[in-house]
N, C-alpha and C positions, 0 to 999 in steps of 0.2 A: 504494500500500500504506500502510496508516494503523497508528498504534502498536496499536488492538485488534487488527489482521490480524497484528501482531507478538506480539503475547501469547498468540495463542491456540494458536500453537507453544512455548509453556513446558513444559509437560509434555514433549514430545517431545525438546527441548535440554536439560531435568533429565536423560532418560533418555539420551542420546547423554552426556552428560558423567560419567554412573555406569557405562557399558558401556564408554566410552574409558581411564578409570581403570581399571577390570577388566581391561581387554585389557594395557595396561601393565604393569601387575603380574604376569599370566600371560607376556608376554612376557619381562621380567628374569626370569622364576625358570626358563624356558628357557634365557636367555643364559648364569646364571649354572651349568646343569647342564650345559652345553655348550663353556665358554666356553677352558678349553684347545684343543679342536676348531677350533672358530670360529676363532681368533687364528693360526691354523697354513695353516688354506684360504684360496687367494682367493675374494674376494667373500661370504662367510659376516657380513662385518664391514658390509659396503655394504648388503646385506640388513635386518640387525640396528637399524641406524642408519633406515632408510626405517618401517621398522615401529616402532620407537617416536617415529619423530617425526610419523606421518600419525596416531597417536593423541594426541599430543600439539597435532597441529591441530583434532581433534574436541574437546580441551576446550578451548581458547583458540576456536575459533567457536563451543560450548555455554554456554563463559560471557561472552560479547560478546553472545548473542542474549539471555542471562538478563539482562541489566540492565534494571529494568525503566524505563521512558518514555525510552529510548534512543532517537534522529532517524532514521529509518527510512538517511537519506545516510551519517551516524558509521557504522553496523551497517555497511551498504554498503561502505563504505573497510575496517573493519576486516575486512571477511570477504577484501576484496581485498588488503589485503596481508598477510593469514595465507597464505593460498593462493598467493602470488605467492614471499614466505619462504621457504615451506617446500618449494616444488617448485624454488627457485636452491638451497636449503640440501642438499636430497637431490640432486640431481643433480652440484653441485661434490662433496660428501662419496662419492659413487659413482663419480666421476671420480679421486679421489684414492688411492680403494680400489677397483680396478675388479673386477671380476667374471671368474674367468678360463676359458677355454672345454672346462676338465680338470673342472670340478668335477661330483664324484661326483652331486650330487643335484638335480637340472633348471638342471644349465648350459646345457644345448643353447642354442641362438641362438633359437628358436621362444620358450622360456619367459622369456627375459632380454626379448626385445620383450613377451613376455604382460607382466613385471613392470614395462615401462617403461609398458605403454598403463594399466595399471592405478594404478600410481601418481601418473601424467598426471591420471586422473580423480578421483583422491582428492585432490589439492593446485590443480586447478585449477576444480574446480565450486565451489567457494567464492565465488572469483574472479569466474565467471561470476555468480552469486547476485550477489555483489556492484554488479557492474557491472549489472545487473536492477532491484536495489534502491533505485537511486540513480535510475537511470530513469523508478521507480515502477512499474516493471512488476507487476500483481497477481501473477502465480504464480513470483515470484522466488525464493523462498523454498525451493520444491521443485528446486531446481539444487542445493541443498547434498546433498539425500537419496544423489544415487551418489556424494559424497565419504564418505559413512558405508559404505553398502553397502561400495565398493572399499576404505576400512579396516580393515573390520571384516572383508574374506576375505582380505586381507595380513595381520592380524594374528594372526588363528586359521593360517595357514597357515605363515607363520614359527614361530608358536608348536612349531606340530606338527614343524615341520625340526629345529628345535632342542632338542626334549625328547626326540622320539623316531626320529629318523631320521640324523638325525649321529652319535648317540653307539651307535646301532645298527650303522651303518656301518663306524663306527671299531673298535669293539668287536668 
């Protein structure tokens, strides 16, 4: 993979790094309408924490692949250890705050593995990208695409717990 094979994914990490922002912000103004709620349930909090930092990995890898004449190996390491970070970072912080098996809105054990496999795939295709890149593998680059996808339906999906279905709940 050669830095124009890197460049010509600009556009697409412009756009991944303005929809990652976006989603962040809709997620705080969920937390923030919810956020009595949230701090009373378990696991509301482990949720909250996963969703905004699996968008927090989509701009620290949208703006690592924006730099531009970046060493195809740098990108490589950085993607590997965003994705390496932030899937110890969520997993100790949801170990801390676990997720408890009462709670009202898809605690069942079926969705708690749905949010672990999906979170898996949002913090660790990075990772794989990474270790691709550094390879020089050509289509390395498309292993990061289901860490966007798996963000971006964690993020709309927290969002929606939290603006409208916790405080619906409670209510």
């Amino acid at each position: 993979m050669t830095a124009e094979d890197i460049l010509a994914w600009h556009d697409f990490f412009d756009t991944v790094a303005q929809v990652g922002a976006t989603l962040a912000g809709l997620i705080f103004v969920g937390l923030t309408i919810s956020l009595p709620h949230i701090l009373k349930a378990d696991g509301y909090l482990s949720r909250a924490f996963a969703a905004l930092f699996v968008q927090f990995e989509l701009l620290i890898i949208a703006i690592a692949a924006l730099i531009p004449g970046q060493p195809r190996g740098l990108l490589g390491l950085e993607f590997i250890a965003t994705g390496l970070a932030l899937f110890t970072a969520i997993t100790v912080f949801s170990r801390r705050f676990p997720e408890g098996t009462d709670s009202p809105i898809m605690g069942q054990r079926i969705w708690r593995w749905g949010r672990l496999f999906v979170t898996s795939v949002a913090t660790l295709s990075p990772a794989l990208s990474g270790v691709l890149l550094i390879a020089g593998y050509k289509l390395a680059m498309y292993y990061v695409v289901p860490a966007i996808l798996a963000s971006g339906y964690l993020s709309i999906a927290y969002a929606w717990v939290f603006t409208v279905e916790i405080p619906r709940r409670q209510g």
